[in-house]
C-alpha positions in Angstrom: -90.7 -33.5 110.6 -93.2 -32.2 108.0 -92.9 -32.1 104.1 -94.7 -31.0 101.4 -93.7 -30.7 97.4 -94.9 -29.2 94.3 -93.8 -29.5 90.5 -95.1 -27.1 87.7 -94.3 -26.8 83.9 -91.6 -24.3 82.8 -91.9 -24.5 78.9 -91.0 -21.6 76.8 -93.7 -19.3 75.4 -91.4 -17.6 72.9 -88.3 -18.6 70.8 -85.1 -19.3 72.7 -82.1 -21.3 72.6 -80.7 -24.3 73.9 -77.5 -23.9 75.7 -74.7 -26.4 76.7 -72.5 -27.0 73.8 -70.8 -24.4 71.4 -71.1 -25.9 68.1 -72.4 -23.5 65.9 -75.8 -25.3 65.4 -76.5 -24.0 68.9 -76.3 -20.1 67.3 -80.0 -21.0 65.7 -83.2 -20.9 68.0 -84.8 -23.7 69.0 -86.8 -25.8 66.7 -89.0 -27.0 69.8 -89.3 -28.9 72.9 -89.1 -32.9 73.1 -90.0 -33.3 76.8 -91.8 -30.9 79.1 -89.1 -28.9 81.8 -89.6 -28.4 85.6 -89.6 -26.8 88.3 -89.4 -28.8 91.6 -89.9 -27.5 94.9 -89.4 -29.6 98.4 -90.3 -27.7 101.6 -88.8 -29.5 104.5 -89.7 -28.3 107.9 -88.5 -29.5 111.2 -89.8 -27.4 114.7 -89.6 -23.9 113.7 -86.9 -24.6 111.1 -87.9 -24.7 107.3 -86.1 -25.2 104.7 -86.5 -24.6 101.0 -85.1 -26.7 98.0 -85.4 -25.4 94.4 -84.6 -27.3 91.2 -85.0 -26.0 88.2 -84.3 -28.1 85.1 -81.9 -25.8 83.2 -78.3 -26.1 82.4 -76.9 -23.6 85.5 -78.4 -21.1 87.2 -75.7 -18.1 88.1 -76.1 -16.7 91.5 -77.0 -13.3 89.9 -80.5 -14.5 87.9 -81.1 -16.4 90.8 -80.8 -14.3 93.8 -83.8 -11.8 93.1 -85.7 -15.2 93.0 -84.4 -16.3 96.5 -85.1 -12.8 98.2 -88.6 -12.8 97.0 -89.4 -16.5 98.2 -87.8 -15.4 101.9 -89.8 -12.5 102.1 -93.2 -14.3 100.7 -92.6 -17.4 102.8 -90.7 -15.6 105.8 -88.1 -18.1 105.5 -84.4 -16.7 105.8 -82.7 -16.3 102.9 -79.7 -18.5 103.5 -82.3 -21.7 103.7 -83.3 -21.9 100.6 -81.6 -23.9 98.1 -81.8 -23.7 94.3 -80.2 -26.5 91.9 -80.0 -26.6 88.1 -80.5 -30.3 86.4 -77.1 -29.5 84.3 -79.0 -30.8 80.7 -77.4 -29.3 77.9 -80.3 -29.1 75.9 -82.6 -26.8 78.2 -83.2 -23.1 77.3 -81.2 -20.2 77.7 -81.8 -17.2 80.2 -80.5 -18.1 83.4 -76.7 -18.8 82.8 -73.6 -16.1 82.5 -71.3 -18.9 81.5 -72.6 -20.1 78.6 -74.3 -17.4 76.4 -76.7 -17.6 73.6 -77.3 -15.3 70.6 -79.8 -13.4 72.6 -80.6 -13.4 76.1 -84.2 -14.1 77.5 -85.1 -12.0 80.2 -88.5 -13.0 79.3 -87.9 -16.8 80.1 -86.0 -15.9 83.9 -88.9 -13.7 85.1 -91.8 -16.4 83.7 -89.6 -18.9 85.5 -89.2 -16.6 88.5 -92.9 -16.1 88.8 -93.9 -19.7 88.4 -91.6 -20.8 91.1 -92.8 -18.1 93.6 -96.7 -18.9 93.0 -95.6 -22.7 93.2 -93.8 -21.9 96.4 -96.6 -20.3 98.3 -98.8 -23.5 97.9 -96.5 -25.5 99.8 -97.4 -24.1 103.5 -100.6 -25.5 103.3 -99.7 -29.0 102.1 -97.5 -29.3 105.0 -97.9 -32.8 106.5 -95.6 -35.0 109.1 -93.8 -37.5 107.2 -91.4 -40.1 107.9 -88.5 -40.4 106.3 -87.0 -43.9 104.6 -83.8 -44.5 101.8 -82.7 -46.7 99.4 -79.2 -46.4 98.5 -77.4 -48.6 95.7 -74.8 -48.1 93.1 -75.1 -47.8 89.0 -72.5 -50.0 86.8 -71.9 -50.2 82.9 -74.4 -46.6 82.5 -72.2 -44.2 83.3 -68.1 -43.6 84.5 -65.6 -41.3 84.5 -65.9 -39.9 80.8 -62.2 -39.3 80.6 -60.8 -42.5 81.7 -63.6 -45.1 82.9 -60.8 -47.5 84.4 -61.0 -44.5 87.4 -62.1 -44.6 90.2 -66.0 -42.6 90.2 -69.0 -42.3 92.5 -71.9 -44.5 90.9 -73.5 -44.0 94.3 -77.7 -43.3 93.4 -79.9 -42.5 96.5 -84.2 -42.0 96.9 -84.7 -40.3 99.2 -88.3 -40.4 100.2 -91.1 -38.4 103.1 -94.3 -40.8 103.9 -97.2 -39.6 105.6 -98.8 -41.2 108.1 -101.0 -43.4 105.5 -97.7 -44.3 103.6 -98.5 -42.2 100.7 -95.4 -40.1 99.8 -95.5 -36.6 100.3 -91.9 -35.5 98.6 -88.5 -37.4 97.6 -85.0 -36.6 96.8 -83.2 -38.6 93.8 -79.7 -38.1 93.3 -77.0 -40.0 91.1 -74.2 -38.4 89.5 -74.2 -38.7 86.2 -73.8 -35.4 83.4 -76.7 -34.5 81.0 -75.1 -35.4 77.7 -76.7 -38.4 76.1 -78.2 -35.7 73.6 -75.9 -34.4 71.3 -75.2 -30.7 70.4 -76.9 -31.3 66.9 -80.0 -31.4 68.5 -82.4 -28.7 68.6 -85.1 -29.6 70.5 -85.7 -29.0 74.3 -85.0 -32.4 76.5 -83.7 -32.2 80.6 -81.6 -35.3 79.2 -80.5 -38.4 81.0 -81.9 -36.4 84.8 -85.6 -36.1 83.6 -85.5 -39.5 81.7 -84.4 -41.1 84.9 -86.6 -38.8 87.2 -89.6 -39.7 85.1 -89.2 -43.4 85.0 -88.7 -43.3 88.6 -92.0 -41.0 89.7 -94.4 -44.0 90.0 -91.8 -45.9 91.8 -91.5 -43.2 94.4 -94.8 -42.3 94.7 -94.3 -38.8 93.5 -92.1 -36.9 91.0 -88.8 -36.3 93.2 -86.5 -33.2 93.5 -83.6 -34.1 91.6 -80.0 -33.1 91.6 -76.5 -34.4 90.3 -73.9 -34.1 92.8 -70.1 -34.5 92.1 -70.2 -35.1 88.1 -68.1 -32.6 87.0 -66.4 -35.4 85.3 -68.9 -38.2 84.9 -71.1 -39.2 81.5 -72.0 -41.8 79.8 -69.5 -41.2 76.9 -67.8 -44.8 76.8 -71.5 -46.5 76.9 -73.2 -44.2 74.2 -74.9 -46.4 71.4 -75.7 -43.0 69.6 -76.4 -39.1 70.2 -80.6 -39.2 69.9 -83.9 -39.6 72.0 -83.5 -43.4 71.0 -80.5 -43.4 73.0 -81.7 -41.4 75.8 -85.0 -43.9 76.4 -82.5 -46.9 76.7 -79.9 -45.2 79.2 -83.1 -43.9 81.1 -84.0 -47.2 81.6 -81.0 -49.0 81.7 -80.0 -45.8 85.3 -83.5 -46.6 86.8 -84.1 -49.6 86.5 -80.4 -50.4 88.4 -82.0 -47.7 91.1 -85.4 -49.6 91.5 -82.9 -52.9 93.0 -82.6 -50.9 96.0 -84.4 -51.7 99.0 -85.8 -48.7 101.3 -84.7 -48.7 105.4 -85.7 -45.8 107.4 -83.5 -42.9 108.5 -84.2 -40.1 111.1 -84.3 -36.5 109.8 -85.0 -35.3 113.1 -82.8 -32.4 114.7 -81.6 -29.5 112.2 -78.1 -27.8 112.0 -76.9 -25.4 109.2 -73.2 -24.6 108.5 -71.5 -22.5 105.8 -67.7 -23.2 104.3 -66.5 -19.6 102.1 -63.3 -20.3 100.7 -61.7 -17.4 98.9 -59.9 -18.1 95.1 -58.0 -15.2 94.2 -55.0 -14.9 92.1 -53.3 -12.9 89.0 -54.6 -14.6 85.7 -52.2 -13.3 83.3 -49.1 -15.3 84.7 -51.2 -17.8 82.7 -51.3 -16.3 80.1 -48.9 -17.8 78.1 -49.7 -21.2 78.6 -53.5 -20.5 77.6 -52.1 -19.0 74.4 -50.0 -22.3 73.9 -52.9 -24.3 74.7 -55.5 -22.2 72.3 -52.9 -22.8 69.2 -52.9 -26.5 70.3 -57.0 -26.9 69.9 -57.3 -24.8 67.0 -54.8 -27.1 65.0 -56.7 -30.4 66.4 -60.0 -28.9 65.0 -58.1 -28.0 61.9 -56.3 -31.5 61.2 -60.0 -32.9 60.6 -59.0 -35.8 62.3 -61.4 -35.3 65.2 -64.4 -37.2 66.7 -67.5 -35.8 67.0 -67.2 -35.7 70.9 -63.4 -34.6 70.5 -65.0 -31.6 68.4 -67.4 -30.9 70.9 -64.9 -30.9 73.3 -62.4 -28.6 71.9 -64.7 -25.9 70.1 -65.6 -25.7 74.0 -62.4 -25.5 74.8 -61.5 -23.0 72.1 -64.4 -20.3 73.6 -63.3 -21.2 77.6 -59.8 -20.1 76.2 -60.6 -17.0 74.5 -62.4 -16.2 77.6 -59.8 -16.7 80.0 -57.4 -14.4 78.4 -59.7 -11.5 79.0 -59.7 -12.0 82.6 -56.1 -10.5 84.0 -57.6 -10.9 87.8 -59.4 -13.6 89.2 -61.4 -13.1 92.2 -64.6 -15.1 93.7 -65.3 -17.2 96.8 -66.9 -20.8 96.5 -69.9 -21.1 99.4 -70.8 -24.1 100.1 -73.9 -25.4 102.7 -73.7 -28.3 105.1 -77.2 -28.8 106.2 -77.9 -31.4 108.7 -81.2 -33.1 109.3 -81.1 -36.3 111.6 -79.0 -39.2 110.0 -78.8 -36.8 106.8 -76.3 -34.6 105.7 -76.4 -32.5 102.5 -73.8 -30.3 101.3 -74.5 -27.7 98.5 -71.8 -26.7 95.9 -71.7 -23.9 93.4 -70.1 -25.9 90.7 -69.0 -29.0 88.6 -66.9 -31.0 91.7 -65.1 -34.2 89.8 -66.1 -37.5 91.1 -63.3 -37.9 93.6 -64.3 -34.9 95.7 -67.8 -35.8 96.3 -66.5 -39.4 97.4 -64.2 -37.4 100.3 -66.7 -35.2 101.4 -68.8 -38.3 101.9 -66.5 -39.9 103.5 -65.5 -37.6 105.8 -68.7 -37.0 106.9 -70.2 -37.7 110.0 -74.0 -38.7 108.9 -75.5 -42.0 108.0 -76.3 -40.4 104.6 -74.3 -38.0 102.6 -75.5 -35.8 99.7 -73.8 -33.5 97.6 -75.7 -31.5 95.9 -74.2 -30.2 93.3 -75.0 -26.8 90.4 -76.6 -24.7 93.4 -77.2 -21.4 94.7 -74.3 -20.1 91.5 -71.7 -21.6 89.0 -67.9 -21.4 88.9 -66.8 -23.8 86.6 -65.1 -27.2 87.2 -62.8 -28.5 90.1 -60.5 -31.1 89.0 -57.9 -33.2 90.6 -54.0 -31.8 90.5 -53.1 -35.3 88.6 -55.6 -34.0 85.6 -54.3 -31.0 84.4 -52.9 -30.7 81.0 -54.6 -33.8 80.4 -57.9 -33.3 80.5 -60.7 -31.1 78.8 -62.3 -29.7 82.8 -58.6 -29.1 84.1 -58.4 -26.6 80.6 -61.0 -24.3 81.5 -61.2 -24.5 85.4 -60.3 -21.6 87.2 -58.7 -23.2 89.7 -54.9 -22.8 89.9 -53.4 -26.2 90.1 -53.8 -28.2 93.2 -55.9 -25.8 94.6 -59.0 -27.8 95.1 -57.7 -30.1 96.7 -56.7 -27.5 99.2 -60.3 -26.0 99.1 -61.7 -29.7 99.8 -59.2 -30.7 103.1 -60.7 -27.5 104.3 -64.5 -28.0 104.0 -63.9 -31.4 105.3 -62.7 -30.5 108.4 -66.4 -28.8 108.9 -68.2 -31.9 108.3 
């Protein structure tokens, strides 16, 4: 197998806003940037197969800003369109431009193309640094940093994995870092730019790996750090960086084999009549709008239901609800990665994992599009994801016996 990777800058030129919460301080432009944003690109490339991974250290990335993107790297790089792979971090304190879901004052059509245009002139670097690796792991698990932020007495995947491609001198030539853990450390009263609790831990860990590795969070749609917080600032975030990373450095590498490439694809279809719902998502509005009345709230209870209170509003516009969920299983050797196109709670990406077949499992979660959260049936009514998913009742769990069965 042969890798190559390459990581450029993606800092705002012009005003823009950070997106992730909706408390109102997030309706003023940004007052600047605290740590420098990414792009990250891995080209992975096995025979005649190559395949393309894109991170890009924003909040989500909708399949609509994104796609243009994808078409012009397949046509620039001739590699199909269907193998190439692009992730957002999921920090709530990146800029705006290249979400649907979340909307800011203005939009920044000016931010999406400069990003656009630095990932495709990044991109066509990475033929030519091309080099056989070898591929070796480290796998271990992340305690008292991180749980399930509604209940940390649950059950949740503290799995964290490095991923890493040596050349033949041992020097590293690209790396994958996943743990699942959500991008809040930073409160919504901030106003500066950070990628959050994923760059911290990215950062601290480039030296370690030899190289700055393509990150992604998998199955947090529930997960944070919200029963461990010591505060809301950049403090904060340096000690849970540290705290995450250094539990990841305890790991000891063993080698895996990436050799042998097979791509599948899982399209399940959601479609149903929203406004038989609409009752209850009245009932539910009037329910959040007294909490944040009664004063009586937490900060992170007000963050939670003036989110709650714009999902809401936005649901009862919607009298249809139609979409597909595609998801890609990409095999490579003892490696198996499956993409999703949304915020999976923990207890999905622990049964895709188990049901797979491959020494080591990925989900890789926030790619190629975003349609929300996907919460257990046992959650709804109780829980802040369960209020705004889009996902009837119990239907995920169907969706998830389904893509199992391709694993």
């Amino acid at each position: 197998m042969k890798a190559a990777s390459v990581f450029q800058t993606i800092t705002p030129k012009n005003e823009f806003y950070l997106v992730g919460y909706f408390d109102d301080i997030r309706k003023l432009p940004a007052l600047g940037v605290h740590d420098e944003p990414y792009v990250n690109l891995m080209l992975l490339k096995d025979g005649d197969c190559s395949l393309l991974f894109v991170a890009i250290d924003v909040c989500i990335v909708s399949k609509e800003k994104i796609e243009p993107v994808k078409r012009r790297l397949s046509e620039k790089l001739g590699i199909p369109y269907d193998r190439i792979t692009v992730n957002s971090i999921h920090s709530h304190s990146c800029a705006n431009g290249f979400d649907t879901e979340l909307p800011a004052p203005k939009d920044n059509p000016e931010y999406v193309d400069y990003v656009g245009e630095t990932i495709v002139r990044a991109a066509l670097t990475l033929p030519d640094k091309l080099t056989e690796v070898r591929a070796e792991y480290l796998k271990t698990n992340v305690r008292g940093w991180y749980s399930n932020r509604n209940d940390k007495t649950k059950p949740f995947d503290d799995e964290a994995v490095l991923l890493r491609f040596l050349d033949g001198s041992g020097r590293a030539a690209g790396a994958f870092l996943n743990f699942n853990c959500h991008a809040t450390v930073v409160g919504p009263q901030n106003r500066y730019l950070t990628t959050d609790v994923i760059g911290e831990v990215r950062r601290n860990l480039t030296d370690f790996a030899g190289i700055m590795p393509y990150t992604f969070t998998g199955a947090s749609g529930d997960l944070g750090n919200r029963q461990f917080r010591r505060g809301h600032g950049f403090e904060e975030l340096s000690r849970v960086g540290a705290g995450i990373s250094g539990e990841i450095k305890k790991g000891a590498f063993r080698p895996i084999s990436m050799e042998g490439f097979h791509l599948k694809f899982f399209d399940y279809h959601v479609r149903y009549d929203n406004t038989k719902y609409f009752e209850e998502y009245r009932a539910s509005l009037e329910q959040v709008r007294s909490a944040l009345a009664s004063g009586k709230l937490t900060a992170d209870q007000t963050k939670n239901r003036l989110a709650e209170e714009e999902q809401l509003k936005g649901k009862l516009t919607v009298e249809q609800v139609d979409f597909h969920i595609v998801c890609k299983i990409i095999t490579l050797g003892g490696v198996q990665i499956v993409t999703f196109p949304g915020e999976l709670a923990s207890i999905f990406g622990m049964r895709i994992k188990q049901s797979s077949k491959a020494a080591l499992p990925l989900v890789l979660g926030y790619a190629d599009g975003y349609h929300g959260y996907f919460v257990p049936e046992s959650d709804y009514g109780t829980t802040y994801e369960s209020l705004v998913s889009r996902m009837p009742k119990g239907e995920t769990e169907k969706m998830i016996d389904e893509l199992r069965k391709c694993l």
